[in-house]
C-alpha positions as CSV (number, residue, x, y, z in Angstrom):
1,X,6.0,-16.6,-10.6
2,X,2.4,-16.6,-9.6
3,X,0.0,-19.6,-10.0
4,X,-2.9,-19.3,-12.6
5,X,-5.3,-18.8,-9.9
6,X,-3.2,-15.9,-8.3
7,X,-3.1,-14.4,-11.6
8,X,-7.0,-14.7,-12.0
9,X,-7.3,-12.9,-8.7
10,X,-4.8,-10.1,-9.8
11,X,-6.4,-9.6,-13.0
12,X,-10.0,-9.0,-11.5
13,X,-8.6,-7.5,-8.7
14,X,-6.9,-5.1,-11.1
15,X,-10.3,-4.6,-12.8
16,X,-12.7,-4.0,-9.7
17,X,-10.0,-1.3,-8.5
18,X,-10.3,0.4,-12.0
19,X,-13.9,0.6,-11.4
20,X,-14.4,0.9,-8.1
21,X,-11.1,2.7,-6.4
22,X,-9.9,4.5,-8.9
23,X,-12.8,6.5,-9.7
24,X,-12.2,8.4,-6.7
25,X,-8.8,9.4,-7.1
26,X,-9.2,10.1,-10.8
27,X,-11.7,13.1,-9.4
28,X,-9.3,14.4,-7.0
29,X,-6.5,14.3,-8.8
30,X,-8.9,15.8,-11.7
31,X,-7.3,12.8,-14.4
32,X,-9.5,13.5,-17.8
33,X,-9.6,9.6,-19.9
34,X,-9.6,11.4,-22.8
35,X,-9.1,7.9,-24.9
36,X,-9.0,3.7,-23.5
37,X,-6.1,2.9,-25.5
38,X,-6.8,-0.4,-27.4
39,X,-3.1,-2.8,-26.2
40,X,-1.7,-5.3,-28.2
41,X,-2.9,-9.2,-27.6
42,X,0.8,-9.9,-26.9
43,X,2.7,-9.5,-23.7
44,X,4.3,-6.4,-23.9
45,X,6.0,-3.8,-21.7
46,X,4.5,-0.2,-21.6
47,X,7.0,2.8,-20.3
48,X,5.5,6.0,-19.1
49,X,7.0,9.0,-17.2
50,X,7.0,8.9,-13.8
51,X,5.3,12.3,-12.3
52,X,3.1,10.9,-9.1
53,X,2.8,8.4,-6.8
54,X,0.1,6.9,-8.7
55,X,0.9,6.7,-11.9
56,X,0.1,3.2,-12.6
57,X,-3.5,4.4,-11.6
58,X,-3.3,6.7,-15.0
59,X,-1.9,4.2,-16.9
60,X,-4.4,1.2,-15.4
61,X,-7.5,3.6,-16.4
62,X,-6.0,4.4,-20.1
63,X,-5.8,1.2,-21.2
64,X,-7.8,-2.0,-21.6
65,X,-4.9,-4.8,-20.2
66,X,-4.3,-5.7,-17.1
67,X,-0.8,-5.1,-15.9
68,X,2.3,-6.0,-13.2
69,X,4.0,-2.7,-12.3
70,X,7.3,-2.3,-11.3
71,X,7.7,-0.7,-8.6
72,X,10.4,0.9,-5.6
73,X,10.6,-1.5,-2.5
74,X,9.8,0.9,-0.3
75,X,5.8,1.8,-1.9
76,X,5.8,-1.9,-0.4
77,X,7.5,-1.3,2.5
78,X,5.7,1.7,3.9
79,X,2.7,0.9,6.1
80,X,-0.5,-0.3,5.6
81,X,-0.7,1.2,2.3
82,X,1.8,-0.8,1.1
83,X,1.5,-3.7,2.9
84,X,-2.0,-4.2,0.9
85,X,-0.5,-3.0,-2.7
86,X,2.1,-5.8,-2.2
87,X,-0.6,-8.6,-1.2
88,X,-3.2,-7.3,-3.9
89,X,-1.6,-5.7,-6.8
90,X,1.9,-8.6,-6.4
91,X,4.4,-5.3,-8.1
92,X,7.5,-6.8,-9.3
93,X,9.3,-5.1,-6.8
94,X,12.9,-3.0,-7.6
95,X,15.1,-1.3,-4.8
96,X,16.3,2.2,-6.1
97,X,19.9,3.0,-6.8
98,X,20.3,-1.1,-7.4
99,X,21.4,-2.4,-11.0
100,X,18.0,-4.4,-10.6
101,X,19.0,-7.9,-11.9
102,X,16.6,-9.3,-10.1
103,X,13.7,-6.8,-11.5
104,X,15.1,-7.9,-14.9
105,X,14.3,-11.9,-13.8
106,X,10.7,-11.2,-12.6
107,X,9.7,-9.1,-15.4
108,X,10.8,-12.0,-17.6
109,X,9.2,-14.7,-15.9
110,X,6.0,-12.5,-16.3
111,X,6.2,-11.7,-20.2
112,X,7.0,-16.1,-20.4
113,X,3.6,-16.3,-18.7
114,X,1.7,-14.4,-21.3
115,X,1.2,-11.2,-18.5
116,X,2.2,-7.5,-19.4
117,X,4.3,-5.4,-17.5
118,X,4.3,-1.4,-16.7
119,X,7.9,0.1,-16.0
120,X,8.7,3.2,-15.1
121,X,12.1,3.6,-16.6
122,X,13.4,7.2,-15.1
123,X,13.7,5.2,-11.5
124,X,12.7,8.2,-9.9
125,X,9.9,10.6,-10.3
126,X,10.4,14.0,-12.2
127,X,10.9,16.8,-9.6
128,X,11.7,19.7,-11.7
129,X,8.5,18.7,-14.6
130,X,11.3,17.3,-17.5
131,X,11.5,14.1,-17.7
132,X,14.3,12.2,-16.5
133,X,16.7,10.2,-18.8
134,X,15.7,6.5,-18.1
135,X,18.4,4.2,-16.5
136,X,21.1,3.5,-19.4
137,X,20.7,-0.1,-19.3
138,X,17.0,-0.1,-20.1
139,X,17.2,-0.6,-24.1
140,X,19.6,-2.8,-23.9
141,X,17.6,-4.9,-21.6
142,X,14.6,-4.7,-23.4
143,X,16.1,-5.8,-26.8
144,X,17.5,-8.6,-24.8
145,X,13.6,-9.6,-23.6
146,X,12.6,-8.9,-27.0
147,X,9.0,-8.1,-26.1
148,X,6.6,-5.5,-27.5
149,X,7.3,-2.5,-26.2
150,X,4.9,0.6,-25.6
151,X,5.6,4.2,-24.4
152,X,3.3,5.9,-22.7
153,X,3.1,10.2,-21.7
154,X,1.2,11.4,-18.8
155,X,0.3,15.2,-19.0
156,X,-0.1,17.3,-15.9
157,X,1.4,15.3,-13.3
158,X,3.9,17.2,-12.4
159,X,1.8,20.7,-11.3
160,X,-1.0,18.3,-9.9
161,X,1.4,16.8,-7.1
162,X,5.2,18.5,-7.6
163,X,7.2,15.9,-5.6
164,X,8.6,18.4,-3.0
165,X,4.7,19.1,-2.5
166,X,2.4,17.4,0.4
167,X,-0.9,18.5,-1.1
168,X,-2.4,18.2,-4.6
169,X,-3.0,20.8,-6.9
170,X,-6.4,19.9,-8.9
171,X,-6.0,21.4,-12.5
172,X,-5.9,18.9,-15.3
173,X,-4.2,15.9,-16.2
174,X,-4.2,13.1,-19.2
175,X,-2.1,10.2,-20.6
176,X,-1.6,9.0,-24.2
177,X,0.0,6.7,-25.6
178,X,2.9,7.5,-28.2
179,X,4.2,4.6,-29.9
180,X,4.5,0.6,-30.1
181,X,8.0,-1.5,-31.0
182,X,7.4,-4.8,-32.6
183,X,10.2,-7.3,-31.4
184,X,10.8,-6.9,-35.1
185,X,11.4,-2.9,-34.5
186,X,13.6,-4.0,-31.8
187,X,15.6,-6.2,-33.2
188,X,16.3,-3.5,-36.3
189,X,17.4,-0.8,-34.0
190,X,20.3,-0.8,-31.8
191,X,20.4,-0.2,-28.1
192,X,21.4,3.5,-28.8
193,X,18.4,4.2,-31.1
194,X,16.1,2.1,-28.9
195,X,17.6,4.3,-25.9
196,X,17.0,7.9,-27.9
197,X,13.6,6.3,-29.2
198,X,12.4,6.2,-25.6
199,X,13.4,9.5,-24.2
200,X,12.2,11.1,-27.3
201,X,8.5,9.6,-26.7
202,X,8.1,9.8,-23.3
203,X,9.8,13.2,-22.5
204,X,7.5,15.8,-21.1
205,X,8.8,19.4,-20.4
206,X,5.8,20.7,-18.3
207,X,6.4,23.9,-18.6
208,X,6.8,24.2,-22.4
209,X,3.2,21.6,-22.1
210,X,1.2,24.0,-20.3
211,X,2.5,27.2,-22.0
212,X,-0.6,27.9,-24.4
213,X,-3.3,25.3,-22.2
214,X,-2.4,27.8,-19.3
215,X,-4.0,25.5,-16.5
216,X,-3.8,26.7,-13.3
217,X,-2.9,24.3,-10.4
218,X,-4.1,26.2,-7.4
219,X,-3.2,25.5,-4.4
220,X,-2.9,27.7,-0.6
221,X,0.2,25.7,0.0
222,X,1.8,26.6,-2.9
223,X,5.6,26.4,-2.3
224,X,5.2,24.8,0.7
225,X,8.0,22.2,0.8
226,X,9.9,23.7,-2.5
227,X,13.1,24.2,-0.3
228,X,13.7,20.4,-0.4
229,X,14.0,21.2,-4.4
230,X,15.5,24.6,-4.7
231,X,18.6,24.1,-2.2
232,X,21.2,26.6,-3.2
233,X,20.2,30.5,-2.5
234,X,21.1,32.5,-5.5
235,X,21.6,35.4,-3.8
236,X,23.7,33.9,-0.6
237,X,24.6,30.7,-2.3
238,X,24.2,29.7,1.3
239,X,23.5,25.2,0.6
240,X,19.7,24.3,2.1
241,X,18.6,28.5,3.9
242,X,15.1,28.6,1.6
243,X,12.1,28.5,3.9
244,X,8.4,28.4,2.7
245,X,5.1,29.3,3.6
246,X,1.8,29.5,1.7
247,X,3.1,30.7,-1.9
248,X,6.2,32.1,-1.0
249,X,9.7,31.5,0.0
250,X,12.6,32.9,0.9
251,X,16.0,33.2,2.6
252,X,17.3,35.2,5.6
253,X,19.9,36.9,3.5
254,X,16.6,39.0,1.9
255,X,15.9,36.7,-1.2
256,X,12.1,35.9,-1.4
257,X,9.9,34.4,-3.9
258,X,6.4,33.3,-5.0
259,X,5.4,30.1,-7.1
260,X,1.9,30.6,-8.6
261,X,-0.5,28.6,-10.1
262,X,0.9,27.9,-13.5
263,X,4.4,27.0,-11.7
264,X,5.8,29.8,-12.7
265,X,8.8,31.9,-10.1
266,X,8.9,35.6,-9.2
267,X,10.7,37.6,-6.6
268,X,13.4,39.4,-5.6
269,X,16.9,38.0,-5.6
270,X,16.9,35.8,-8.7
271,X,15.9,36.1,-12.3
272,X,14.7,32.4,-12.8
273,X,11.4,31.9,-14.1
274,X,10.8,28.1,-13.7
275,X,12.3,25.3,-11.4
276,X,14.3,24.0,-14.0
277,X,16.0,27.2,-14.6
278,X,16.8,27.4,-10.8
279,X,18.1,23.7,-10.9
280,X,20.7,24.0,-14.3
281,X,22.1,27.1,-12.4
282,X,22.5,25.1,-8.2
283,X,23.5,21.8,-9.9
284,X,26.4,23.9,-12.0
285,X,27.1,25.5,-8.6
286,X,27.8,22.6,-6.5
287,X,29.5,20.4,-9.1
288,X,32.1,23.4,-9.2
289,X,32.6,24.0,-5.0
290,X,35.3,22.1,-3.1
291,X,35.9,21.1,0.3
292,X,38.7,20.3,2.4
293,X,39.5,16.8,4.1
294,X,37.4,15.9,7.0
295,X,35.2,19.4,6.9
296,X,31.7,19.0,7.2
297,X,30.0,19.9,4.4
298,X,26.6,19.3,5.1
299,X,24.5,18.4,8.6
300,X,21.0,17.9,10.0
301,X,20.1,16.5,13.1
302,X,17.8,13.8,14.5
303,X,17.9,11.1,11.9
304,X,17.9,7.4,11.9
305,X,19.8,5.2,9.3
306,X,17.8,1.6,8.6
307,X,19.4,-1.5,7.2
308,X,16.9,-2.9,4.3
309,X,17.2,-6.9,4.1
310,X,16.1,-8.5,0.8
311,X,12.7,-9.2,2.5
312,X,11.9,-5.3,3.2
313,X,12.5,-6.1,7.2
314,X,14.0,-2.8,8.6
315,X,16.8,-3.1,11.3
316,X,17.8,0.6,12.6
317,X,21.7,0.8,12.7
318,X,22.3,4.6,13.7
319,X,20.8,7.5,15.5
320,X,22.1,11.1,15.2
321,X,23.1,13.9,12.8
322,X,22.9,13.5,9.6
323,X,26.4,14.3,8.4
324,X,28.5,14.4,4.9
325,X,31.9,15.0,4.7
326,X,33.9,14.9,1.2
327,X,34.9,10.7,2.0
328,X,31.7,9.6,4.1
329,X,28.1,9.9,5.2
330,X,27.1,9.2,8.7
331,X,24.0,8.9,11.3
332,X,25.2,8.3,14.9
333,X,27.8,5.7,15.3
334,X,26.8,4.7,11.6
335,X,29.3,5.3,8.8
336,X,29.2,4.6,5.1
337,X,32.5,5.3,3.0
338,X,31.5,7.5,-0.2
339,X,34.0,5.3,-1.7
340,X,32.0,1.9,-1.0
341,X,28.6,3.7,-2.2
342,X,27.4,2.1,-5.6
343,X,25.2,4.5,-6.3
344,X,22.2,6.8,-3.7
345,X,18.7,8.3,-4.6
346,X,16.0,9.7,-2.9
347,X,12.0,9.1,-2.5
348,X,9.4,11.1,-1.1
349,X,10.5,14.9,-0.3
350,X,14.5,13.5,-0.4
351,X,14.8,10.8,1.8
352,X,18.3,9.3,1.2
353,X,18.4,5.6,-0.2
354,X,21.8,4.4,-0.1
355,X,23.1,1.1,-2.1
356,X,27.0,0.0,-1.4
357,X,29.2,-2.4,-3.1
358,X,29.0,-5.0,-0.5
359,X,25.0,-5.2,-1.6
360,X,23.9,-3.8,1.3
361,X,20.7,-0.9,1.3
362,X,19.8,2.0,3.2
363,X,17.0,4.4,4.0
364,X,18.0,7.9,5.6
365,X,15.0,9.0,7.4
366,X,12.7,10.5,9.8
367,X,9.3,12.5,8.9
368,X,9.1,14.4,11.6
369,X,12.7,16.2,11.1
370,X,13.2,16.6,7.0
371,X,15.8,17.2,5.2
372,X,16.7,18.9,1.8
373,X,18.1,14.7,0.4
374,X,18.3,16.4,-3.4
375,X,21.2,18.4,-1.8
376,X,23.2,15.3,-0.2
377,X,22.3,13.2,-3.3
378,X,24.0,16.1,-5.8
379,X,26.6,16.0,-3.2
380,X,27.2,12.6,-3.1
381,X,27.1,11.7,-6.4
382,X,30.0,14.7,-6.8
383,X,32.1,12.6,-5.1
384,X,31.3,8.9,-6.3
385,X,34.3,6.6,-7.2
């Protein structure tokens, strides 16, 4: 836990960035305060959706509290970037596809201290505009910290910066807050109510959201980058063929398609209207396909596996094809067992984060060769023990 003074620092830290920094990105990204949400004057634990990469931005800017965000290891890993988020902002910091004890500890050890905390339950940001579920342990956690808890909605996110985009899409967006839980509420409702309460407030379909504002998200790269979401040709049913360009995209077996401004699909070769449409029907597909022992099902090339050690030092342990087979997932010389995998998830367009048994973590990855990780992760998770 930080010292008083470090917590002094954060907090006006936190404030000159709300005034100074964010300012900027609030006009690019085109974020509308439509109300400063008055907090409580206890610690307490707000839970939003997760649609950008900034969302604690949104949140910072709609409230009046200063708070510690959780946050993936890797924002603090990454560069420069995160190199100054880590030594400015102090994140309490959580490794995907981990249980996140640890994240549990420091989150505690904040709310003891009289600070508030911002969590962003799903894990992972929304890539289809519906919210995810939020990790199943999460009530029962919070009714174990027994802290005031308060849910948050951001609006918009999703067509501003789709996370298979690399550009943003300046239309509109918002947050508001839904609801506060007393520890009192908390202790009345079970974890299963707590759980449903959650999902209920901060669920967003953006579709269904936008479907009488009608905001257009314009942007001349379009579906550029949509194939690491939509993996499975519906015409072919050929597993990552989709190529994009401007506002199109298409596969070589003749499908082709435009995403417009309101996020809405049209072509030739399907008859799904949204993204979430297109993703019920691929993920139905793959969870029904089978393989035979030892056949490849999946490959791309030029890849590098890296060891993550509890400190966020990288140590590179394989170069080569990326390749899954029905028992294993491999980079060079580099193989991981599916059946010593604890659980995988991706970040940015789908790099693969992979967690095993033994407590060991690893990041998939290379920028300048991508690869479709939604696919492997669907994949992999199809044949988790």
């Amino acid at each position: 836990m930080e010292n008083k003074d470090t917590y002094d620092f954060d907090r006006k830290f936190f404030e000159f960035t709300k005034k100074v920094i964010v300012p900027f990105l609030k006009s690019k990204f085109n974020f509308l305060v439509e109300e400063r949400y008055i907090m409580p004057d206890v610690p307490f634990i707000l839970i939003s959706n997760h649609v950008t990469n900034l969302d604690m931005c949104w949140i910072a800017i709609s409230t009046d509290k200063h708070l510690y965000f959780v946050s993936g290891e890797q924002v603090v890993r990454k560069g420069i970037g995160g190199k100054l988020v880590n030594a400015f902002f102090h994140p309490i910091v959580r490794e995907k596809a981990t249980v996140g004890l640890s994240t549990v500890v420091e989150m505690k050890k904040h709310l003891s201290a009289g600070h508030n905390v911002g969590l962003f339950a799903e894990g992972v940001r929304s890539a289809d505009g519906l919210t995810n579920k939020i990790v199943p342990s999460s009530a029962a956690v919070l009714k174990k910290l027994g802290y005031t808890v308060v849910t948050f909605k951001i609006h918009g996110g999703f067509f501003t910066s789709p996370r298979w985009a690399s550009d943003i899409r300046r239309g509109k967006m918002c947050a508001e807050k839904i609801n506060v839980y007393s520890p009192e509420d908390l202790n009345n409702m079970s974890a299963e109510e707590l759980d449903l309460a959650i999902n209920k407030d901060i669920f967003e379909d953006a579709y269904e959201y936008n479907r009488e504002r009608k905001i257009a998200y314009k942007s001349r790269k379009a579906a550029e980058g949509i194939e690491f979401e939509l993996v499975l040709c519906p015409k072919c049913k050929k597993r990552a063929s989709i190529k994009s360009k401007g506002d199109s995209f298409y596969c070589e077996c003749g499908m082709k398609g435009r995403y417009d401004e309101y996020g809405l699909l049209s072509g030739e070769g399907f008859d799904f209207a949204t993204i979430p449409e297109w993703d019920k029907w691929q993920r139905g597909e793959i969870e029904a396909l089978d393989f035979k022992e030892n056949e490849i099902i999946l490959s791309h090339p030029n890849q590098k596996i890296t060891e993550i050690s509890r400190n966020h030092s990288e140590k590179v342990v394989g170069n080569g094809a990326l390749i899954l087979k029905k028992d294993s997932v491999s980079v060079g010389e580099k193989v991981i067992m599916l059946k010593d995998i604890r659980d995988c998830d991706i970040f940015y367009h789908g790099f693969l984060l992979i967690s095993t048994k033994d407590k060991k973590y690893y990041e998939i990855s290379n920028p300048k060769s991508k690869y479709p990780g939604y696919l492997y992760k669907l994949l992999i998770k199809k044949y988790l023990v």
